[in-house]
C-alpha positions in Angstrom: 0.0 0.0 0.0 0.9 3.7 -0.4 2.6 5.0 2.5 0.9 7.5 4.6 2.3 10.7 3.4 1.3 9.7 -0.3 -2.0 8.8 -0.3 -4.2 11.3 -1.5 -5.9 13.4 1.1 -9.3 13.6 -0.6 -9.9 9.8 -0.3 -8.7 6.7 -1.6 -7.8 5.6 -5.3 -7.3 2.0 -6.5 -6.6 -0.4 -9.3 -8.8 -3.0 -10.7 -7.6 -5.7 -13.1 -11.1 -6.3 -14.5 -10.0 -10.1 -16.7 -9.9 -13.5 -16.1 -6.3 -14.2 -16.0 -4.6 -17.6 -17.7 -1.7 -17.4 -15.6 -1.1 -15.0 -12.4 1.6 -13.2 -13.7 -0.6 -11.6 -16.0 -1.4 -9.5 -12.5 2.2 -8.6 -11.2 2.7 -5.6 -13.0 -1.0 -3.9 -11.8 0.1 -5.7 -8.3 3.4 -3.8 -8.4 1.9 -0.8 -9.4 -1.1 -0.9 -6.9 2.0 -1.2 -3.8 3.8 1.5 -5.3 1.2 4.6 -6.5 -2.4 3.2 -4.9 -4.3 1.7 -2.0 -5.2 -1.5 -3.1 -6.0 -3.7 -6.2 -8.7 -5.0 -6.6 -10.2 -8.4 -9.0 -13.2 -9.8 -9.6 -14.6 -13.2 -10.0 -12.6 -15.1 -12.0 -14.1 -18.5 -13.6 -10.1 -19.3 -14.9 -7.9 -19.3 -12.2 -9.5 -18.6 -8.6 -9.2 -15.3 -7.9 -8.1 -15.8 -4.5 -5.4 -18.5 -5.5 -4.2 -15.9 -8.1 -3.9 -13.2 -5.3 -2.2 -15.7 -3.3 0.5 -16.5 -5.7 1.4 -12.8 -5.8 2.2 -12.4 -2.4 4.3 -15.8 -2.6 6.4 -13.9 -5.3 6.9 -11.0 -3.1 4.0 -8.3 -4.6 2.1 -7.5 -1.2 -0.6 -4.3 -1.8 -3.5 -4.1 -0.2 -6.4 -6.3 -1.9 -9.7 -6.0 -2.7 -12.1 -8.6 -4.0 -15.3 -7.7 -5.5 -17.5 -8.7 -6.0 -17.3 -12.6 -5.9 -20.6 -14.6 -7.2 -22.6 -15.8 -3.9 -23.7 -19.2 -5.7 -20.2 -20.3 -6.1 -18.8 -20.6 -2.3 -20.3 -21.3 0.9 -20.3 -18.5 3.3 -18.2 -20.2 5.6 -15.5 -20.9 2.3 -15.9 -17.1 1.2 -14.9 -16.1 4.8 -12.3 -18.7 5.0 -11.1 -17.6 2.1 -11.2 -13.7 2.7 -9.2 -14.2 6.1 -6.5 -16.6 4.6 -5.8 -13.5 1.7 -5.8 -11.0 4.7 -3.3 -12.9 7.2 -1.2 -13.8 3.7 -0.9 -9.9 2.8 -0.5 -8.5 6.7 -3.0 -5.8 5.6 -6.7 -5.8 5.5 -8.9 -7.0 3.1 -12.1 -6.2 1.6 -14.3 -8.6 -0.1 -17.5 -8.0 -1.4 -20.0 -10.2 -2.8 -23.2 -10.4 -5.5 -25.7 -12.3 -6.0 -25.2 -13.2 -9.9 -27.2 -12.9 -12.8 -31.0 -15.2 -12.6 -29.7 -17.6 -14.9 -26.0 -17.9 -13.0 -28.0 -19.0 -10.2 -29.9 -21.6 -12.0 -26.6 -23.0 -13.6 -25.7 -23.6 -9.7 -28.1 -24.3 -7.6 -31.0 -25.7 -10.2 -33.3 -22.6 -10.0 -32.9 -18.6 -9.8 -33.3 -17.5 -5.9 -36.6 -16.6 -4.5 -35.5 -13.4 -3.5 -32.4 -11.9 -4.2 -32.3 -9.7 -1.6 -33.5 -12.5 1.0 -30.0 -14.4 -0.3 -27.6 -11.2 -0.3 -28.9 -10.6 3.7 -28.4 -14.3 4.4 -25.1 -14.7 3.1 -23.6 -11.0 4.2 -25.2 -11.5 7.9 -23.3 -14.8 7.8 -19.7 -14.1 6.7 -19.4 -11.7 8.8 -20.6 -13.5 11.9 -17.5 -16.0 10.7 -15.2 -13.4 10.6 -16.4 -11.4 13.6 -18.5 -13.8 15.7 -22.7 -13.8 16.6 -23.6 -9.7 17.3 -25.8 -11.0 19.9 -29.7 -11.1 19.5 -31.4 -13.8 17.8 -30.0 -16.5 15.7 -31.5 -18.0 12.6 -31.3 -22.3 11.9 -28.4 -22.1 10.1 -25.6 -23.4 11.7 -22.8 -21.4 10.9 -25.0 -19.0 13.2 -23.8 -20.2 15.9 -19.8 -20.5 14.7 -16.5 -17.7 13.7 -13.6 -18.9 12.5 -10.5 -20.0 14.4 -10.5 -16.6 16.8 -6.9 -17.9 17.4 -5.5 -16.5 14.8 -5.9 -12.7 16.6 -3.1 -11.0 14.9 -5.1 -11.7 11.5 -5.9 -8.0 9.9 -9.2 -6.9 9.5 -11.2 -8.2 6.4 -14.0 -5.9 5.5 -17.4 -8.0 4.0 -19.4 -6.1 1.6 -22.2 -6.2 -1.0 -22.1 -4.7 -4.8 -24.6 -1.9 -4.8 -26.4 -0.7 -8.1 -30.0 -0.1 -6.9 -32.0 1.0 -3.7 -32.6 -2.5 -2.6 -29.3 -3.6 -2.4 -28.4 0.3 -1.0 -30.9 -0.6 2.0 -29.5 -4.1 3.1 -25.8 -2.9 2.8 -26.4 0.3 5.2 -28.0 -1.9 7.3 -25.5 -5.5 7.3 -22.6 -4.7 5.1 -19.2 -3.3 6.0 -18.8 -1.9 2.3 -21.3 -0.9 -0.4 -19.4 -1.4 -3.8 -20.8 0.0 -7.0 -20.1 -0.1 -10.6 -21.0 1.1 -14.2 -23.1 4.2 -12.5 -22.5 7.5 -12.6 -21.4 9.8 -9.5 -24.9 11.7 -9.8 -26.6 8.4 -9.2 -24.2 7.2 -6.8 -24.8 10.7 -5.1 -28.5 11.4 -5.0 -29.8 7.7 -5.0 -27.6 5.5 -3.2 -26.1 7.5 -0.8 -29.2 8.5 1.3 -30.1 5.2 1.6 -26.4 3.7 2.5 -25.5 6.9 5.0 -28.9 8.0 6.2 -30.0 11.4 7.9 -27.1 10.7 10.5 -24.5 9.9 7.9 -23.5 6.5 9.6 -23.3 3.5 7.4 -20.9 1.1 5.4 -17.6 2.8 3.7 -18.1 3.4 0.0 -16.1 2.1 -2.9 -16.9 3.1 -6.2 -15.4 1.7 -9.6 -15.1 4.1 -11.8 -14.3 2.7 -16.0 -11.5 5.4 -17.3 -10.4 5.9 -20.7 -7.2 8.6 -21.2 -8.0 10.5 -24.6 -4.7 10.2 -27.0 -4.1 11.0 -30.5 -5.4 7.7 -32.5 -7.1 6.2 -29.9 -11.1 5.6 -30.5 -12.5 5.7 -27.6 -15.6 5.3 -28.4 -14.9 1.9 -29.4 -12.6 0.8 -26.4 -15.9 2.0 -24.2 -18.1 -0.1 -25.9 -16.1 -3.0 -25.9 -15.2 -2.5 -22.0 -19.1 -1.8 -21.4 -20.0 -4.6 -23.4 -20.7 -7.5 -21.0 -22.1 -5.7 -18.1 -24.3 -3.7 -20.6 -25.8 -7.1 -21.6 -27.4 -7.7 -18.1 -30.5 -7.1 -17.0 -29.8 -5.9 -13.5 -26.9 -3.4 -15.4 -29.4 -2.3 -17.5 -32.1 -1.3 -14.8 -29.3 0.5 -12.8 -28.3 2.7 -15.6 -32.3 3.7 -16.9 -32.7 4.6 -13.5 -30.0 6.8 -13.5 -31.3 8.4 -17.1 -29.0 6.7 -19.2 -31.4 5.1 -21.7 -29.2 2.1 -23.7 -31.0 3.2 -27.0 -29.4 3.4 -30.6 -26.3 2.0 -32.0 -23.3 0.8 -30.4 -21.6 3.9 -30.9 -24.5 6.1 -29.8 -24.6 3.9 -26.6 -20.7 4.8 -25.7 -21.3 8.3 -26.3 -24.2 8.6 -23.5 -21.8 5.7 -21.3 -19.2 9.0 -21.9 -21.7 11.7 -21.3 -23.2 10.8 -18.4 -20.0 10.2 -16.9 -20.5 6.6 -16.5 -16.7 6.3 -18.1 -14.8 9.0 -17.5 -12.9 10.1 -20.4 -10.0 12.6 -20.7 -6.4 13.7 -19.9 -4.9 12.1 -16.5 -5.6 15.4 -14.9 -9.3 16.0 -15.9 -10.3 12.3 -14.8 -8.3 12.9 -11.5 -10.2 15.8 -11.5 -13.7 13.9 -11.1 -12.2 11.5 -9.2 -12.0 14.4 -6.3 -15.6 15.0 -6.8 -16.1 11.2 -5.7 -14.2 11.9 -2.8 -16.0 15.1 -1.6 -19.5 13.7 -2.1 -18.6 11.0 0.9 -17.0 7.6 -1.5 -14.1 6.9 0.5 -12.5 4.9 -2.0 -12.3 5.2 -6.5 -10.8 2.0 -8.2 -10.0 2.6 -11.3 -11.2 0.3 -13.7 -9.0 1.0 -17.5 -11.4 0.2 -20.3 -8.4 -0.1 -22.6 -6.8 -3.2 -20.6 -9.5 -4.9 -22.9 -8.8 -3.1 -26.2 -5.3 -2.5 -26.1 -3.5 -4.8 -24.0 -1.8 -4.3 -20.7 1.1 -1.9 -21.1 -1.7 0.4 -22.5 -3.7 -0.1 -18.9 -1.0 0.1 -16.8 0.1 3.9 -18.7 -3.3 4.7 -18.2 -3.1 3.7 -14.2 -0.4 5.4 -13.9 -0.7 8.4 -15.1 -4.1 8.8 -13.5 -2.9 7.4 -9.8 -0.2 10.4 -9.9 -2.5 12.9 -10.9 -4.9 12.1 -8.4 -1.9 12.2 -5.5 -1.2 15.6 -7.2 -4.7 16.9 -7.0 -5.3 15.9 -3.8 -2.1 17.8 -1.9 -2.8 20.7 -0.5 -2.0 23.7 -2.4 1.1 25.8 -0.9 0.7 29.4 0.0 2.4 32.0 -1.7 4.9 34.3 0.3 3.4 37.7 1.3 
């Protein structure tokens, strides 16, 4: 992780690596760059190489940042493997960890568990309330008829750092259950004025208590010869295919309508990607920060399009202008 003195005041900022990787090293380089300019990386689920094998591997080699992952499909793990799993990455790295977790896609869930769930929401409450009782032990009160109510894991191991469990947020629902069981609220693919006046009230409340805020926020650097456009769409492409994405975004006003291209431009102008120099995005990135997100991982579209070397000048460029912005400004002699 950063040290102290050059993290950026106004919050945090991160690094996602946003593909499913055919061999770890594919990550070292974002890994490297994470420890040496950013808070944490981040990855998501993986269906190649386990994500949190593949995190594991790096800090074997020597790359320890922080890590994030988020958010990893609920249908695929137990809750008492996802917390396992979560706490092993944590006491691996020395640092804490966040992992957040989502439900899936209706049809994921029937390709695991035979049907869709009942109620999504039901599902994200029982599997949040029951990581973190693993990793923090019962809260008191009531306890349901699962058994891992009544368990935590090893408590032992008490020099293990902290290892924050959250939910991805794109809608109210979600918004609701995470201010009122998560740790963390993650979203993606929606804009800051969505983020803002939607899902904040509901995550913070009137007394501005609640579970920290992440935000991933898709970034494109404008250069000569590069069609963004086009790396937008193809970064977008996937998410923009899902239902759930799809909901989240028209109730933010960004109506999917018209032709590939025209759908990039409104992803662009609605500030669902932010596009520009390494100063403008870092820019909007402070206007995360001052609204109450705590933490921006930057997600580069063109890791998709144009290969890693591409992401990585992107990341960087972006990471140091947000440190940049983010220092105080000093005062001129009298």
């Amino acid at each position: 992780m950063a040290d102290q003195a050059d993290r950026p005041r106004g919050g945090r900022v991160s690094v996602y690596y946003s593909l499913q990787p055919r061999d770890p090293r594919q990550l070292a380089p974002f890994a490297r760059l994470a420890a040496e300019h950013a808070d944490r990386l981040w990855m998501g689920q993986s269906l190649r190489l386990d994500s949190h094998q593949t995190l594991a591997h790096l800090l074997g080699q020597g790359i320890s940042p922080a890590l994030g992952v988020g958010v990893s499909l609920m249908p695929l793990s137990h809750p008492y493997q996802a917390a396992m799993a979560a706490r092993s990455l944590a006491a691996l790295s020395g640092k804490p960890l966040t992992a957040a977790f989502g439900t899936g896609t209706p049809a994921f869930q029937r390709a695991m568990n035979d049907a869709p769930y009942d109620s999504p929401l039901k599902a994200a409450r029982d599997y949040i309330t029951t990581v973190c009782r693993l990793l923090k032990g019962p809260s008191g009160g009531a306890q349901d008829a699962d058994a891992t109510a009544t368990l935590r894991l090893d408590p032992t191991l008490g020099e293990c750092p902290e290892v924050e469990a959250g939910l991805g947020v794109l809608q109210r629902g979600m918004a609701r259950l995470a201010a009122e069981h998560a740790d963390v609220a993650l979203t993606w693919l929606t804009p800051l004025s969505y983020v803002r006046d939607t899902l904040l009230p509901l995550l913070h409340g009137a007394e501005g208590a609640g579970p920290r805020v992440v935000s991933v926020a898709h970034v494109v650097v404008r250069r000569p010869g590069r069609d963004v456009t086009r790396v937008v769409r193809q970064a977008t492409a996937n998410h923009l295919s899902s239902p759930h994405y799809q909901r989240a975004l028209t109730a933010a006003g960004v109506a999917l309508t018209g032709s590939d291209q025209d759908i990039a431009r409104k992803l662009i102008d609605h500030d669902v990607v932010l596009v520009g120099t390494a100063d403008e995005i870092a820019s909007n990135i402070s206007s995360y920060w001052a609204v109450g997100i705590d933490e921006v991982v930057l997600n580069p579209c063109v890791l998709v399009t144009e290969g890693p070397a591409e992401a990585l000048r992107d990341l960087l460029e972006i990471t140091v202008a947000c440190r940049e912005a983010a220092e105080p400004r000093m005062e001129e002699p009298a």
